[in-house]
DOLODREN-976796 format. One line per 5 residues: number of its first residue (from 1); their letters; for each residue x negated, y negated, z negated of N, C-alpha, C, O. Coordinates in nm, 4 decimals. Each point is the difference from the previous one (the first is absolute). Example, Ala and Ser with C-alpha at 12.3 -4.5 7.8 and 13.67 -1.06 7.14 Angstrom:
BEGIN
1	as	-1.3190 0.5690 -0.7800 0.0890 -0.1190 0.0000 -0.0900 -0.1200 0.0000 -0.1036 0.0019 -0.0665 | 0.1386 -0.1069 0.1385 -0.0820 -0.1190 -0.0060 0.0770 -0.1090 -0.0730 -0.0509 -0.1108 -0.0169
***
This chain:
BEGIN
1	xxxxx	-18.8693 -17.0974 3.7264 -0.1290 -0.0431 0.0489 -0.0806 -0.0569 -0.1174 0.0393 -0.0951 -0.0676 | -0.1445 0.1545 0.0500 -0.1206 -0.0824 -0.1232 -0.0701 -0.1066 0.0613 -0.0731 0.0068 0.0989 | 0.1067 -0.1211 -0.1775 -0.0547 -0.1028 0.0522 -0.1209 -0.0428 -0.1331 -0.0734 -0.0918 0.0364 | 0.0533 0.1268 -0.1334 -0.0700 -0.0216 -0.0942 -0.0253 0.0792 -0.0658 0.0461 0.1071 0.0393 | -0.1296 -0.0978 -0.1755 -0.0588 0.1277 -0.1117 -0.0802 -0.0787 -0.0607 -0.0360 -0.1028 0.0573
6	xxxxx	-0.0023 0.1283 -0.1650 -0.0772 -0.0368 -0.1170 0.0136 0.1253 -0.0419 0.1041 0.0631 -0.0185 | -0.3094 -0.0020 -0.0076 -0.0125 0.1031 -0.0569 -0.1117 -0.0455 -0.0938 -0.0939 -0.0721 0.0336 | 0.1188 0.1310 -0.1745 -0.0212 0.0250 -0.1151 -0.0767 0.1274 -0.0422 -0.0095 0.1066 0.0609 | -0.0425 -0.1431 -0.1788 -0.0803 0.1276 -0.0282 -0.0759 -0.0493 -0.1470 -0.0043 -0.1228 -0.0083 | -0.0493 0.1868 -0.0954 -0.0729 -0.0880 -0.0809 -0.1212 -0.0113 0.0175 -0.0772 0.0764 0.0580
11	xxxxx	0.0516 -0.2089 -0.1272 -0.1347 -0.0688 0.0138 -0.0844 0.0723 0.0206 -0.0859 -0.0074 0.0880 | 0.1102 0.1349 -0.2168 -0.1760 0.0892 0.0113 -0.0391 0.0489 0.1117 -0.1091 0.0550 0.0151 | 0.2312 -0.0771 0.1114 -0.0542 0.0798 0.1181 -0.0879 -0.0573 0.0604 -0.0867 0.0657 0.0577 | 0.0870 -0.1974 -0.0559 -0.0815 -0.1130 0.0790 -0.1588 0.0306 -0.0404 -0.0440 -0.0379 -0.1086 | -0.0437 0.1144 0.2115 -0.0934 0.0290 0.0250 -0.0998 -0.0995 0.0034 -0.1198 0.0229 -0.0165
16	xxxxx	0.1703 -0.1346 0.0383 -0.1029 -0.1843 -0.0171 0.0400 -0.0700 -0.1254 -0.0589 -0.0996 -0.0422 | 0.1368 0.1421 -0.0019 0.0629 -0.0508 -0.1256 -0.1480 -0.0946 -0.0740 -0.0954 0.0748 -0.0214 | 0.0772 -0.1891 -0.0076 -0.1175 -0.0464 -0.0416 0.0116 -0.0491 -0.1250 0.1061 -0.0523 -0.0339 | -0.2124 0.0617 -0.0524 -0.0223 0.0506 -0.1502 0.0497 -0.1305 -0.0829 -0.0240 -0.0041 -0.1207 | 0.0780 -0.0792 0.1700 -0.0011 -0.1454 -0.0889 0.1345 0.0148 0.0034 0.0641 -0.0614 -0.0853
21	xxxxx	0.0154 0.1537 0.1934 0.2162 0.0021 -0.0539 -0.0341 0.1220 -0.0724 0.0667 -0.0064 -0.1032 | -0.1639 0.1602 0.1016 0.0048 0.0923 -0.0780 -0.0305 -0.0800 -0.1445 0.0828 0.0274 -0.0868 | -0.1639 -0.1001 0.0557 -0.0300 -0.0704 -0.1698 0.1045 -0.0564 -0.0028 0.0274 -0.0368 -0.1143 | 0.0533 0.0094 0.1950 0.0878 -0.1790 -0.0596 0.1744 0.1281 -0.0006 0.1025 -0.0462 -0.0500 | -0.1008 0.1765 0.1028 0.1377 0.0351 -0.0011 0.0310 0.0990 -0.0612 -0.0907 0.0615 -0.0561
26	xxxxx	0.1785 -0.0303 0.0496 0.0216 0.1914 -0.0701 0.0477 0.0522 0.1544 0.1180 -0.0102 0.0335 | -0.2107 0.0614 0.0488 0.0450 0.0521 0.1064 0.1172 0.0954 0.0225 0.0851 0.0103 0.0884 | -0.1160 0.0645 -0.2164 0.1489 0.0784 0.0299 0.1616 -0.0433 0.0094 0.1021 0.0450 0.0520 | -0.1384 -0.1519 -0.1284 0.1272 -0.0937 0.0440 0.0530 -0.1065 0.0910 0.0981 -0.0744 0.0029 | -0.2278 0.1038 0.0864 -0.0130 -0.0663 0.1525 0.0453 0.0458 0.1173 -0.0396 0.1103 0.0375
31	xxxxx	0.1097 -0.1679 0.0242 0.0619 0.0568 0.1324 -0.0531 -0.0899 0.1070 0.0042 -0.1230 -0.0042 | -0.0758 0.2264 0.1409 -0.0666 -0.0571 0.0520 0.1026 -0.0136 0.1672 -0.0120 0.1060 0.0616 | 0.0761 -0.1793 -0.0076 -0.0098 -0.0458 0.1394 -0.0763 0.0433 0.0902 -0.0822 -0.0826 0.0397 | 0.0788 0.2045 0.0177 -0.0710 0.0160 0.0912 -0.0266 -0.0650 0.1183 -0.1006 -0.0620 0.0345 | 0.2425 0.0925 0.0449 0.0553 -0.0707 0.0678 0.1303 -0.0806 0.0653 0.1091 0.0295 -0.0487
36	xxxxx	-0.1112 -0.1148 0.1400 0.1432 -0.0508 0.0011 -0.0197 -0.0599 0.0959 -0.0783 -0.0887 0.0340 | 0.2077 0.1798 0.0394 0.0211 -0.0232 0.1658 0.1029 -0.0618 0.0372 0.0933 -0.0072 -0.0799 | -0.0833 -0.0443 0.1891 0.0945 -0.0798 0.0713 0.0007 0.0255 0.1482 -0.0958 -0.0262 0.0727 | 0.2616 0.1030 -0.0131 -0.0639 -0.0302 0.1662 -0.0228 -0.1132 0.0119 0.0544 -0.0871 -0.0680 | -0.1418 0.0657 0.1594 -0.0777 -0.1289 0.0909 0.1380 -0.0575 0.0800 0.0102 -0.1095 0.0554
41	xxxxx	0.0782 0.2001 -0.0642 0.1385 -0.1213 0.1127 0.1019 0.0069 -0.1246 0.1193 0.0266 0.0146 | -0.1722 -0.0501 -0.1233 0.0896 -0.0365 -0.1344 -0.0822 -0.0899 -0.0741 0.0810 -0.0492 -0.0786 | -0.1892 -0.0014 0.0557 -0.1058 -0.0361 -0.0140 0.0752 -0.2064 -0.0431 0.0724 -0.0639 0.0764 | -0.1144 0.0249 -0.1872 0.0999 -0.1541 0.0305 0.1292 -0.0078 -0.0813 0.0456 -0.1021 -0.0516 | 0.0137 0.2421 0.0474 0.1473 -0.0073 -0.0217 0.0172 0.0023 -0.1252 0.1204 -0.0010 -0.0254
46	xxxxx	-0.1894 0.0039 -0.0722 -0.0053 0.0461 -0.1980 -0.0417 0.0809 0.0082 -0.0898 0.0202 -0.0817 | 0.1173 0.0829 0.1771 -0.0464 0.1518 -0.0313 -0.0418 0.0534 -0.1325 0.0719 0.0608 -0.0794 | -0.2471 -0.1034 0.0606 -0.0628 -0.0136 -0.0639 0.0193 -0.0285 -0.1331 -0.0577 0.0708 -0.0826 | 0.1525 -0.1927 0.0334 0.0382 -0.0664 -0.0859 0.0868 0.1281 -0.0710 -0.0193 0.0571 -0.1074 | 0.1290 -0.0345 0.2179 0.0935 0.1074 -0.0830 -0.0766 0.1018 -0.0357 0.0221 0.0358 -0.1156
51	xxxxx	-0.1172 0.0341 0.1803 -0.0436 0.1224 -0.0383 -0.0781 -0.0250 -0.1436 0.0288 0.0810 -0.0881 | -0.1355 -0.1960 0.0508 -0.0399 -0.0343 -0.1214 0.0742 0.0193 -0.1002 -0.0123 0.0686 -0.1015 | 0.1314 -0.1712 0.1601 0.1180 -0.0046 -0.0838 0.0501 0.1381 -0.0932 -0.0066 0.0307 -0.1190 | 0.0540 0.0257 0.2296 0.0960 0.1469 -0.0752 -0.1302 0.0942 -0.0773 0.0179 0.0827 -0.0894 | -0.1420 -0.1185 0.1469 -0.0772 0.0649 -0.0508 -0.0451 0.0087 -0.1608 -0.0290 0.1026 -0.0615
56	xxxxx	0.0319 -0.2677 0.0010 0.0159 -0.0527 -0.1141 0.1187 0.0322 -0.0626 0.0067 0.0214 -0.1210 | 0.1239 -0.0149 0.2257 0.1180 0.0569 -0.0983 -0.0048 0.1275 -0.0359 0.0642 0.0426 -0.0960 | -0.1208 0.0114 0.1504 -0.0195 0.1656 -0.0066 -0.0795 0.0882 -0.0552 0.0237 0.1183 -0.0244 | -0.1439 -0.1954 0.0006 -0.0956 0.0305 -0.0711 0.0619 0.0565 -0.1475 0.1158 -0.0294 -0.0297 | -0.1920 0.1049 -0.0537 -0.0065 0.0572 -0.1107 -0.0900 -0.0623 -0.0832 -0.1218 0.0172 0.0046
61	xxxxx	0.1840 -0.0935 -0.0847 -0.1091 -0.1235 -0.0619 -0.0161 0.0721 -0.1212 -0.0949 -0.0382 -0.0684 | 0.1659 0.1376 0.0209 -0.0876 0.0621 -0.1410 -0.0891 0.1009 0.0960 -0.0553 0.0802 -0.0753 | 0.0216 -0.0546 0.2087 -0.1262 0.1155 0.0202 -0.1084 -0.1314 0.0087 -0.1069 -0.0112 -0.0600 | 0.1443 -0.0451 0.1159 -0.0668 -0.1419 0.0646 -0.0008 -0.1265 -0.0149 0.1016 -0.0654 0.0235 | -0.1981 0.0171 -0.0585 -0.0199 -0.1566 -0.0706 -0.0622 -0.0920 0.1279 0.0148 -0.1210 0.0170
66	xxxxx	-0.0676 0.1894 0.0430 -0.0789 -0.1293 0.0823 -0.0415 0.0805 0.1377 -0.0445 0.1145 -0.0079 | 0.0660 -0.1975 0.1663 -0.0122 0.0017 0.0864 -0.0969 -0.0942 0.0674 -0.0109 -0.1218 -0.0143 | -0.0811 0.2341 0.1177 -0.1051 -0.0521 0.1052 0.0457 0.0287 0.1283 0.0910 0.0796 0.0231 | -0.1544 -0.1449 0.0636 -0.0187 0.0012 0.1142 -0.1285 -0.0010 0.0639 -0.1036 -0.0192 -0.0636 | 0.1068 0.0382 0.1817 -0.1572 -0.0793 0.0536 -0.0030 -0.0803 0.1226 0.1132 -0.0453 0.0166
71	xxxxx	-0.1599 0.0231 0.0383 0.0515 -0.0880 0.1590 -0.1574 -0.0414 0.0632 -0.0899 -0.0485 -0.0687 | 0.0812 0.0775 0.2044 -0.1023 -0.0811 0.0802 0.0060 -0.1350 -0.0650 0.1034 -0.0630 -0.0223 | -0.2355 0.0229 -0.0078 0.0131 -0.1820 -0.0057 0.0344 -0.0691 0.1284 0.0082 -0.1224 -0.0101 | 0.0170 0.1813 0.1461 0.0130 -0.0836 0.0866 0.1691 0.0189 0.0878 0.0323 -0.0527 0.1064 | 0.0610 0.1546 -0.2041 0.1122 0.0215 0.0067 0.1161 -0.1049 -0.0507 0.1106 0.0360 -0.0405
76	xxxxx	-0.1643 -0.1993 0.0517 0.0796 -0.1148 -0.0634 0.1711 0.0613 -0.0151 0.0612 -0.0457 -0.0965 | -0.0073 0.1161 0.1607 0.1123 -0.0651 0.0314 0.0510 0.1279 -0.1178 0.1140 -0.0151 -0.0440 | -0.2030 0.1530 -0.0135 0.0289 0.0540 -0.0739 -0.0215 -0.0503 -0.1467 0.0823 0.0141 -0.0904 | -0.2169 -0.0810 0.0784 -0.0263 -0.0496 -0.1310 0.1045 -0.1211 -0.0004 0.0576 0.0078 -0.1085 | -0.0185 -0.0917 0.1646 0.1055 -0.0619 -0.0319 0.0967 0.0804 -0.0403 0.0052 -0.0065 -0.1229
81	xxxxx	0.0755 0.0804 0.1660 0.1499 0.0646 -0.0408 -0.0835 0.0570 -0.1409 0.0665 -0.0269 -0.1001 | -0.1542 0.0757 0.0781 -0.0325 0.0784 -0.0840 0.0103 -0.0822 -0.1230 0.0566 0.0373 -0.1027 | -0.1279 -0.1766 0.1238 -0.0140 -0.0957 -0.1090 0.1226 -0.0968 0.0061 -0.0182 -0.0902 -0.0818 | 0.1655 0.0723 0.1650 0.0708 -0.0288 0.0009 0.1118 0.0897 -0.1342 0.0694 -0.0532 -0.0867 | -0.0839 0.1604 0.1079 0.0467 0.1115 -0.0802 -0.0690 0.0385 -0.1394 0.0140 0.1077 -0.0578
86	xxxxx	-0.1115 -0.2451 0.0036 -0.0374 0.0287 -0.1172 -0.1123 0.0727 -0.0362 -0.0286 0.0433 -0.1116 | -0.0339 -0.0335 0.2181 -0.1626 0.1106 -0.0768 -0.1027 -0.0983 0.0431 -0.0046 -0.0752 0.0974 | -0.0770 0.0965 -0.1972 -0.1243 -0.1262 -0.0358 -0.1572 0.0754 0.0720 -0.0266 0.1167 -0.0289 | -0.0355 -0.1708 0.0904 -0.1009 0.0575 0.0306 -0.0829 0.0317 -0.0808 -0.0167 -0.0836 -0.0888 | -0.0467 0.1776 0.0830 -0.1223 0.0614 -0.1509 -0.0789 0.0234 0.0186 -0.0643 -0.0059 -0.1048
91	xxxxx	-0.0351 0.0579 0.2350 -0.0748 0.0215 0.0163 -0.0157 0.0284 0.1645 0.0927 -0.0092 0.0805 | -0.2295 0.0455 -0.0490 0.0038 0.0532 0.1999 -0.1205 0.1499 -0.0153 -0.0765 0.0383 -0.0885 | 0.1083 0.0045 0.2067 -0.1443 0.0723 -0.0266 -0.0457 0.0289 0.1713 0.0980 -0.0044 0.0743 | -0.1919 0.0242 -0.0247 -0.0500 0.0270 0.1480 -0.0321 0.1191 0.0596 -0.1123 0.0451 0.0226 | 0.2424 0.0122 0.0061 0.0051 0.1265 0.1075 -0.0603 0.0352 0.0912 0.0159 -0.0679 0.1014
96	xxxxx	-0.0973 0.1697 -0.0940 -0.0232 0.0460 0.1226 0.0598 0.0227 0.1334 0.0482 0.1133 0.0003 | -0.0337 -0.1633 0.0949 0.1035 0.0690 0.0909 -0.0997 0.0490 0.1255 -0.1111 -0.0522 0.0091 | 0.1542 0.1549 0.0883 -0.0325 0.0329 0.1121 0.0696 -0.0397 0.1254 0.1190 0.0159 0.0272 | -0.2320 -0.0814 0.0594 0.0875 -0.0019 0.1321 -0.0122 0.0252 0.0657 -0.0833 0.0820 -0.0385 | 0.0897 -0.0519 0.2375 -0.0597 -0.0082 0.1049 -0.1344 -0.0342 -0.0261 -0.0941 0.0787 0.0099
101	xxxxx	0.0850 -0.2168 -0.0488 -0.1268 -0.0441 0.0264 -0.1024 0.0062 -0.1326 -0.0994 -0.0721 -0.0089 | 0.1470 0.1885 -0.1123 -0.1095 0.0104 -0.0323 0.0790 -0.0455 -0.1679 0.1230 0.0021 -0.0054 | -0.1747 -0.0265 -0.0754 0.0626 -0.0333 -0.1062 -0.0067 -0.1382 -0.0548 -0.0833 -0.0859 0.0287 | 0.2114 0.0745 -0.1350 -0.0223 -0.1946 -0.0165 0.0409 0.0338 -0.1922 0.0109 0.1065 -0.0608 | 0.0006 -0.2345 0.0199 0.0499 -0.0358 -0.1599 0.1583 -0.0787 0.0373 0.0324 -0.0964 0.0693
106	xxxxx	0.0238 0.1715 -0.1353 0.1647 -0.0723 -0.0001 0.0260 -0.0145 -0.1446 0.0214 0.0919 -0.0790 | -0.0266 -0.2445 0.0489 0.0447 -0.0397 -0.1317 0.1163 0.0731 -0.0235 0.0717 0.0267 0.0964 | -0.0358 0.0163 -0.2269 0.1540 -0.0182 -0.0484 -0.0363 -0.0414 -0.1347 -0.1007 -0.0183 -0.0685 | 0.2717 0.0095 0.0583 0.0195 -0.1171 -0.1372 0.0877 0.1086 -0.0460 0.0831 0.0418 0.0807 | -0.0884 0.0079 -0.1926 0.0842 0.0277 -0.1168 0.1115 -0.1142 -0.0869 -0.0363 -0.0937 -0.0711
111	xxxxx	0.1358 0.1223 0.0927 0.0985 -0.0480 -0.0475 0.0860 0.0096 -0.1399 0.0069 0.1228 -0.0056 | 0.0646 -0.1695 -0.1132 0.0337 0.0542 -0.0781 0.1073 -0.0456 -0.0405 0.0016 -0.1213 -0.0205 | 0.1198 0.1969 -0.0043 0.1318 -0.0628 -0.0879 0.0527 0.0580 -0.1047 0.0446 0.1129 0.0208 | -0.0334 -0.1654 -0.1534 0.0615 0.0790 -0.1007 0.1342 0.0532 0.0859 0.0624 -0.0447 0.0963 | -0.0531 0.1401 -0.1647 0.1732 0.0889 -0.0302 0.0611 -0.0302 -0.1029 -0.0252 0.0280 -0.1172
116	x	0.1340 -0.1052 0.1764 0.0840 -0.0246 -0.1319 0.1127 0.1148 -0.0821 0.0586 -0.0339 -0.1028
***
């Protein structure tokens, strides 16, 4: 049974990618966090923690020097684990999203952790 995933991909894919981590990084040596799931009735348990975890052990630190993320600003309980696990906030930028009722701005925050 999959109870979790963390998917990966590099930075350059990130289509919002905003110009102040492109000046400040060598993107190609950026690995970007797409996403990272948790079932909702596993949710509490580390889950999360381990998957970061093995993810950092596993990583290929001569392809890759430095890791992002991004997160809703109003997803507390992710930007905590996120910044529990060592990545410093760097920047945000304001998404478009669509809804039912029409469209809104959903902060996110870009996240960042060297690769050791």
């Amino acid at each position: 049974m999959l109870i979790g995933a963390v998917l990966f991909t590099s930075l350059n894919d990130d289509k919002d990618l905003p110009k102040s981590i492109i000046n400040m990084f060598e993107i190609s040596k950026c690995v970007y966090i797409a996403e990272m799931m948790v079932a909702a009735n596993h949710k509490g348990q580390g889950i999360g923690s381990e998957l970061l975890g093995h993810f950092f052990n596993t990583i290929d630190s001569s392809i890759f020097t430095d890791a992002f993320i991004r997160v809703w600003d109003q997803n507390h309980i992710a930007l905590h684990l996120y910044q529990k696990m060592g990545f410093k906030v760097i920047t945000q930028i304001d998404q478009v999203k669509n809804s039912p009722d029409g469209t809104f701005i959903m902060k996110k925050i870009y996240l960042h952790k060297k690769i050791k």
